[in-house]
C-alpha positions in Angstrom: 117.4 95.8 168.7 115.2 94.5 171.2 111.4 95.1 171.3 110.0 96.1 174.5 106.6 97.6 174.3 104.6 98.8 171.6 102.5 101.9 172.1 98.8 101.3 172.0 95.6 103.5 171.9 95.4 107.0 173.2 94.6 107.7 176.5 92.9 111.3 177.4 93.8 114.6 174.9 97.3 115.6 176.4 99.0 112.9 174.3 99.3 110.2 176.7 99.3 106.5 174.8 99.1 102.8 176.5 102.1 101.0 176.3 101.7 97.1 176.1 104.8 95.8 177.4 107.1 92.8 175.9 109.9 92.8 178.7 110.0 90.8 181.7 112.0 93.9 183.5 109.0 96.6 182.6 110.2 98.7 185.9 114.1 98.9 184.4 112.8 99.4 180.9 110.7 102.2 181.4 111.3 104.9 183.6 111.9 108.6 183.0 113.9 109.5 180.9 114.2 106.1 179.0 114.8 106.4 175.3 113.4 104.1 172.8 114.0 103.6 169.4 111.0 103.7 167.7 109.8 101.0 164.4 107.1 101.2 162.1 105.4 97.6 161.6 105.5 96.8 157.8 101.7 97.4 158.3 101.9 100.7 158.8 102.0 103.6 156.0 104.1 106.1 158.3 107.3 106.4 158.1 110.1 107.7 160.6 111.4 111.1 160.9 110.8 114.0 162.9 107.6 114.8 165.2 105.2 117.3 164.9 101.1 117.5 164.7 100.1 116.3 161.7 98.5 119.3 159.6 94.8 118.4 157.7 95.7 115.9 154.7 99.6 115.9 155.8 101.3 112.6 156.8 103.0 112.0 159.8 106.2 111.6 160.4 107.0 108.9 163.3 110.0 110.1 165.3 113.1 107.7 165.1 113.3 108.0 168.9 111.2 108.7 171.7 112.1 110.1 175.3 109.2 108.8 177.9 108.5 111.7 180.3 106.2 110.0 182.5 104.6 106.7 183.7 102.4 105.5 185.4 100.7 101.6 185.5 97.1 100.6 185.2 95.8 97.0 185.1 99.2 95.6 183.6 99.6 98.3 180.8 101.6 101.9 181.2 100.1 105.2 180.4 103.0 107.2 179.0 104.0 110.3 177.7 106.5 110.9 175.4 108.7 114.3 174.8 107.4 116.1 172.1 103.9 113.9 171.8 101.3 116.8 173.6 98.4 115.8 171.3 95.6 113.0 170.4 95.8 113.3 167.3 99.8 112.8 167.3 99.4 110.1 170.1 96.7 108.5 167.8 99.1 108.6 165.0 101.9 106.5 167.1 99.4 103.8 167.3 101.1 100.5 167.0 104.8 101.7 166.9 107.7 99.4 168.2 109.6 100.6 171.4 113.2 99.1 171.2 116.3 99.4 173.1 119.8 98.6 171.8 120.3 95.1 172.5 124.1 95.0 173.1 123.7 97.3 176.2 121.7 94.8 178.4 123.1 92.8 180.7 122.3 89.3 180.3 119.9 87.1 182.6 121.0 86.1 185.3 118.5 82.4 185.0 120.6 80.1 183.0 117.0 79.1 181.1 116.1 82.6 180.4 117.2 84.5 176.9 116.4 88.1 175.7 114.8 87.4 172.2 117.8 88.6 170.3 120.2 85.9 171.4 117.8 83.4 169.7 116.9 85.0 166.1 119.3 83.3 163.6 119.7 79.8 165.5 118.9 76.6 163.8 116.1 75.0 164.9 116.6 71.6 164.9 114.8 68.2 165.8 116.2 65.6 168.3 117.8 63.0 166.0 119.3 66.3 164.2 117.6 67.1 161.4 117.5 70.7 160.6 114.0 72.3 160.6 114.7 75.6 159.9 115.7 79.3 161.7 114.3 81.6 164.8 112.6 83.9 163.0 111.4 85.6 165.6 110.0 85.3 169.3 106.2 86.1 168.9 104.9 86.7 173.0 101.2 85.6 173.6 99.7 85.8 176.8 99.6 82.1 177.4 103.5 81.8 176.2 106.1 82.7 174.2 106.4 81.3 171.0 109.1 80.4 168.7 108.2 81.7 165.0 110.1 79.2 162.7 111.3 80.2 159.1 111.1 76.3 157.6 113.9 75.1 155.6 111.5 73.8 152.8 109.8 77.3 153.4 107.2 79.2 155.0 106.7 79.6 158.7 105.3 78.1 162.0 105.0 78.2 165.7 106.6 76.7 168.4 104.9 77.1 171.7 108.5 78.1 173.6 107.9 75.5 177.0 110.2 73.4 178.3 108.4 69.8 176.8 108.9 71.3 173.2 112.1 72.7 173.6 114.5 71.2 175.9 117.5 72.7 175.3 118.4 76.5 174.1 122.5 76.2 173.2 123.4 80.0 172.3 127.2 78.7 172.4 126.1 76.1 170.1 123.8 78.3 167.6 120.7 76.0 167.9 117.8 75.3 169.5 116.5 71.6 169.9 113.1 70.6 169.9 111.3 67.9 170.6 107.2 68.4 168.7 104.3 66.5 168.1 103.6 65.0 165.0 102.1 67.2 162.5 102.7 70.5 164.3 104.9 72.2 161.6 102.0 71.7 159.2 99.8 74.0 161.1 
């Protein structure tokens, strides 16, 4: 699966919700009629099922997929609406959910330096003379760049700003990425 967007605060009383987007391709991702699969961060005490307004007391029930109806952009963010989502209280309920698509239907990029964050979770991570660091965890995206969440081989985790000085070469074929760090940066 491939996260996309992750659906933010509510926006009016008609069940509307900001999207903050994680795609590069935001105007192929979401358009009408789109369907996401939907993920509950660990964080989260919800769990997936089907939709409906949550009754006084009752917990919700986050749908395992949502249909976006409509969307429209403001300031970098969408303001969608989802099938089935008419409410605030519902919409404030679907704070912080996952928006995915299936990864093996998307075409790959067409820039040979470009990778959709699936291709890289699972590669060794590994230094320039060779020595294994650890795994792609995940791809964490900030707003100043993307970053490379390291499970360690001796264990634990760190970051790895993803730019081209710390890591020259992405080999997919090969099942590693190569990186090339300041001293001490893994003990952050």
């Amino acid at each position: 699966m491939l996260v996309v967007g992750q659906i933010g605060k509510p926006h009016g009383i008609r069940g509307e919700v900001s999207v903050v987007v994680r795609t590069d391709e935001p105007e192929e991702r979401f358009t009408v009629g789109s369907v996401f699969i939907t993920e509950v961060p660990r964080d989260r005490r919800v769990s997936t099922g089907p939709a409906g307004t949550p009754a006084p007391g009752a917990r919700f029930e986050v749908p395992k997929q949502l249909t976006l109806e409509q969307i429209r952009w403001h300031q970098g963010r969408g303001i969608a609406l989802f099938e089935g989502i008419y409410d605030r209280n519902v919409a404030e309920a679907m704070r912080g959910v996952l928006l995915q698509v299936d990864s093996s239907e998307l075409t790959p990029p067409d820039d040979p330096d470009e990778f959709h964050d699936h291709q890289l979770i699972g590669l060794r991570v590994e230094s320039l003379d060779g020595v294994e660091l650890g795994t792609v965890q995940r791809i964490d995206h900030a707003p100043s760049s993307d970053l490379i969440v390291l499970a360690k081989s001796a264990g634990g985790t760190a970051l790895i700003p993803f730019v081209t000085a710390m890591v020259p070469t992405v080999d997919i074929a090969g099942g590693r990425v190569v990186v090339d760090l300041p001293e001490g940066l893994l003990d952050l």
